[in-house]
C-alpha positions in Angstrom: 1.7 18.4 55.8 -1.4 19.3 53.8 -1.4 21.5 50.7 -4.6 23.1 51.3 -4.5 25.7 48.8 -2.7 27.2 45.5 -4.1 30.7 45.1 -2.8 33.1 42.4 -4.0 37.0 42.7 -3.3 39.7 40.0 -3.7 43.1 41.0 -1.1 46.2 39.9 1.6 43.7 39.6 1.7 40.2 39.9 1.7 38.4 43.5 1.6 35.0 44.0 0.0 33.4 47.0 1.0 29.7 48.5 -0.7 28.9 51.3 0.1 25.5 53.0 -1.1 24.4 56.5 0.0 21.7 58.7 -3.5 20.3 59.3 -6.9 20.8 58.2 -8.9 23.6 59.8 -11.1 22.4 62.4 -14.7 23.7 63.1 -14.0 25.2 66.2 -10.7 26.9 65.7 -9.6 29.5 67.7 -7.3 31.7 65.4 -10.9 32.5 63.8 -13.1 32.1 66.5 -10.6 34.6 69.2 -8.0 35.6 67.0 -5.6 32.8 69.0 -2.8 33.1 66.7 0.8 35.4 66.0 2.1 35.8 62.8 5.3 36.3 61.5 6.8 37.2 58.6 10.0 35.4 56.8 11.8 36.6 53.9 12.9 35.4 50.9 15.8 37.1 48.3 17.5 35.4 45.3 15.5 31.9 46.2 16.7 31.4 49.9 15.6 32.7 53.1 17.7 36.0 54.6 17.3 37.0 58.2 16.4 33.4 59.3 17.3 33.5 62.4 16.1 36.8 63.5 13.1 35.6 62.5 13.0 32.3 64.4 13.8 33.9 67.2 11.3 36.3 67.0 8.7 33.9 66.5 9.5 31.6 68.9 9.6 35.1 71.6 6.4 35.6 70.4 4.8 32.1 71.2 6.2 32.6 74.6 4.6 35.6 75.6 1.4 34.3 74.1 1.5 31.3 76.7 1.9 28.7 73.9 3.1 25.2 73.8 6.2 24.9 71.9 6.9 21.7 69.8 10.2 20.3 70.4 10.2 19.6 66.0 9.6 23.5 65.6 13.9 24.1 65.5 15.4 27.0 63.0 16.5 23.7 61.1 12.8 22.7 60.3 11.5 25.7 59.4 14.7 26.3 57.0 13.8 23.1 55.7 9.8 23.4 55.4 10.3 27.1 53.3 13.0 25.9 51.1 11.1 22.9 49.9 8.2 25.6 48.7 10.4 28.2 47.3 12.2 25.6 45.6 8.5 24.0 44.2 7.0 27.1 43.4 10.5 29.0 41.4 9.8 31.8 44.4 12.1 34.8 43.9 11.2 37.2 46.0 8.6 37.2 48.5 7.7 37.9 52.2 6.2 34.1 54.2 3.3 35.1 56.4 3.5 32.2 58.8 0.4 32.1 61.4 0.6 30.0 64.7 -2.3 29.0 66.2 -3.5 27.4 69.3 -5.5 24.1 68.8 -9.1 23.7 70.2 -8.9 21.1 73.2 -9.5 19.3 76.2 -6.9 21.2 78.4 -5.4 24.4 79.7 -4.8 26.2 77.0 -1.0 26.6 77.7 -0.7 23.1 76.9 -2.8 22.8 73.8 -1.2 21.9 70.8 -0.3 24.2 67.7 -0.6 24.4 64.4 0.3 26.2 61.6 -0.3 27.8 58.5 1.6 30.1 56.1 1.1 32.5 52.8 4.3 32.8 50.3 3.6 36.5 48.9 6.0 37.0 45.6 6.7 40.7 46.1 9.3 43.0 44.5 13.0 42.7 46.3 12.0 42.9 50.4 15.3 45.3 50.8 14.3 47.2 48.3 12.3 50.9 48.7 9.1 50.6 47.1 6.7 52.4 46.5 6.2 56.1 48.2 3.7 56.6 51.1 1.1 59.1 52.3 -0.1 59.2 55.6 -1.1 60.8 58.6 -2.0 60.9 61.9 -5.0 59.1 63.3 -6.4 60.5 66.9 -9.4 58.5 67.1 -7.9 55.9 68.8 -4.5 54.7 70.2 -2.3 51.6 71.1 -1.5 50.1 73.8 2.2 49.7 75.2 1.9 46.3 77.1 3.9 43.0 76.9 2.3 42.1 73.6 1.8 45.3 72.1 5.1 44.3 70.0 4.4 41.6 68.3 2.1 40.9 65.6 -1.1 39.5 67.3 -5.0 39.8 66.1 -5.5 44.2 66.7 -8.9 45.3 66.1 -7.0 48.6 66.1 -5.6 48.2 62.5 -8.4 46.8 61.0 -10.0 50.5 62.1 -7.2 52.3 61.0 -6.9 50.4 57.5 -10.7 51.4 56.7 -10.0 55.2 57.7 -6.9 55.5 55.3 -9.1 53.9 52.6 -11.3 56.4 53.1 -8.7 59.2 53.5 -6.6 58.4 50.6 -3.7 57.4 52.4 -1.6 54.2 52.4 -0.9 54.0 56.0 -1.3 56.5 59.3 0.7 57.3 62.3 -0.2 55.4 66.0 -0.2 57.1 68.6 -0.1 55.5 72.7 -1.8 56.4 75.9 0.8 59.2 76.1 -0.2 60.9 73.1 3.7 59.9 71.6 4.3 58.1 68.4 4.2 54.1 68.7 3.8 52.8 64.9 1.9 52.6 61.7 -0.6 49.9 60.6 1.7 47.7 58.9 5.3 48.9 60.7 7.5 51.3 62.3 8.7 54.2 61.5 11.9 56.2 61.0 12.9 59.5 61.6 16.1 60.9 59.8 16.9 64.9 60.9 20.1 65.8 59.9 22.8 62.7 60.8 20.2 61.1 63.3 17.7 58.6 63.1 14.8 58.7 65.5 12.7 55.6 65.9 10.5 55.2 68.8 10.8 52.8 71.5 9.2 49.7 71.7 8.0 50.4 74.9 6.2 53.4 73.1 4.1 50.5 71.4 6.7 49.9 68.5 6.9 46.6 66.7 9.6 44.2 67.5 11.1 43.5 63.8 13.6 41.4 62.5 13.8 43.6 59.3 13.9 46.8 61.0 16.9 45.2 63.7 19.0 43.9 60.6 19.0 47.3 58.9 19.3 49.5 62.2 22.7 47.3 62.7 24.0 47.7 59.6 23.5 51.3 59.8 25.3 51.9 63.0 28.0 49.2 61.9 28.6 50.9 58.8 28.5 54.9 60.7 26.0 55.5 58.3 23.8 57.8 61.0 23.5 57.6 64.6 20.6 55.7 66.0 18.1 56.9 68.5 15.5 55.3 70.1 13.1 58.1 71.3 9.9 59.0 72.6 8.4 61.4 70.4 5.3 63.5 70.3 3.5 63.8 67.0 4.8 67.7 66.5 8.2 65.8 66.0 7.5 64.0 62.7 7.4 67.4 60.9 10.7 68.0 61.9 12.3 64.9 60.2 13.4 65.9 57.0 13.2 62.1 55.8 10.8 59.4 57.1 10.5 55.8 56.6 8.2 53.0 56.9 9.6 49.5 57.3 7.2 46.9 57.7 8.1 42.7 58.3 4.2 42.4 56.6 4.6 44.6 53.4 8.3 45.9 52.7 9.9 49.3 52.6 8.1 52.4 52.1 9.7 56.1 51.9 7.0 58.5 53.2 6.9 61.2 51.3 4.0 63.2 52.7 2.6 63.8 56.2 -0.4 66.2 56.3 0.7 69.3 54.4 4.3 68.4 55.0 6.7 66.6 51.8 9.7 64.8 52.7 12.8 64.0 50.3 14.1 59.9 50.4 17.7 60.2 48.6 19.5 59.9 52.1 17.3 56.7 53.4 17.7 55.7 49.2 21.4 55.3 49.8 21.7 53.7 52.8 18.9 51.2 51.7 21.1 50.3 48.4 24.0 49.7 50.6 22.3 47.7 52.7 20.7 45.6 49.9 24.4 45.8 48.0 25.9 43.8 51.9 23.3 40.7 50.9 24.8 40.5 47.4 28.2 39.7 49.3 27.4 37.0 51.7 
């Protein structure tokens, strides 16, 4: 494997980005040329990777429904083993992996091209922890889709739209909605609906986001009695009456949303159950 590249960004707090590939990028590659590629996100707590094998599993779901080749080498083992050696390299505390696979350019049916590989280790705050709070709102310009792949996390000309209209709006994320006019997801995640001791969170055959993340905390939560669990199809009235609403997102973290349009929501309630959740790690 190929260290391509060290790169170290500061912005409002400090993130470190390690980007390794498994080969060099050649001229005519199609994660750039046709956006070929899935990504998926890994995470990393205390120095070692939580959730692994959700996240396997996810990814390797994800290559299937994209029609590509899967290397017999690419076991949960491996991957285990080609993180670690990183986060062990690079003193990584926290941080969230964003690991791209993309299809190689050659001379046969593009089920049976090969793959490669190429991943980001983003050193972020505690990934079970809330962070930061969240405006958004609802974007009606356009919609997603509800298909086979609408749940996984392939190239979507949809959020690069939506990411320049929040810029420009002031918010930090906005609400999807499908075909149906009914909620699918954010830019970045999913969200979560608490109203009184139930949590709403929409299908993903409403255009939701498979996520490891979101599965491992929606079990502990029903494990643990904490709220019942609903998955819904919801029109856009119904966000206003949550009276707590959260984004979870396998690409940036946790978010409580505080505002939607004219509407404020409170967080203690999704606070606690997140610090529960986070306290179950500190005991494996």
């Amino acid at each position: 494997m190929d260290d391509l590249s060290f790169i170290f960004c500061y912005k409002n707090y400090r993130i470190l980005e390690l980007s390794f590939t498994s080969e060099h990028f050649l001229p005519q590659n199609r994660a750039f040329l046709y956006g070929d590629a899935i990504q998926v996100s890994f995470f990393v707590r205390n120095s070692h990777l939580i959730m692994a094998e959700e996240c396997y599993f996810y990814l390797m779901a994800s290559m299937r429904k994209m029609r590509m080749a899967i290397p017999l080498s690419y076991t949960l083992e491996f991957f285990q083993n080609l993180f670690e050696e990183k986060i062990r390299e690079n003193n990584v505390t926290h941080a969230i992996i964003h690991f791209f696979v993309y299809r190689n350019t050659e001379n046969k049916p593009l089920s049976k091209s090969g793959i490669s590989y190429y991943f980001e280790i983003e050193e972020v705050d505690d990934v079970v922890s809330m962070q930061r709070d969240f405006e958004i709102d609802l974007i009606k310009e356009i919609n997603v889709n509800t298909n086979l792949l609408s749940g996984i996390h392939v190239h979507c000309p949809e959020n690069i739209y939506a990411e320049i209209y929040a810029k420009e709006n002031d918010l930090d994320d906005v609400i999807f909605l499908n075909p149906n006019k009914r909620i699918a997801r954010s830019i970045y995640g999913n969200l979560l609906f608490l109203e009184e001791n139930r949590i709403k969170i929409p299908k993903t055959t409403e255009g939701a986001y498979i996520s490891p993340l979101l599965e491992n905390f929606v079990t502990f939560i029903h494990k643990n009695n904490l709220a019942q669990i609903q998955e819904s199809e919801m029109i856009a009235f119904e966000s206003q009456k949550a009276e707590e609403v959260l984004l979870m997102s396998d690409l940036k973290g946790i978010f409580a949303v505080t505002k939607i349009r004219n509407k404020s929501f409170g967080k203690g309630r999704f606070a606690e159950m997140i610090e529960k959740w986070k306290n179950s790690f500190d005991q494996n």
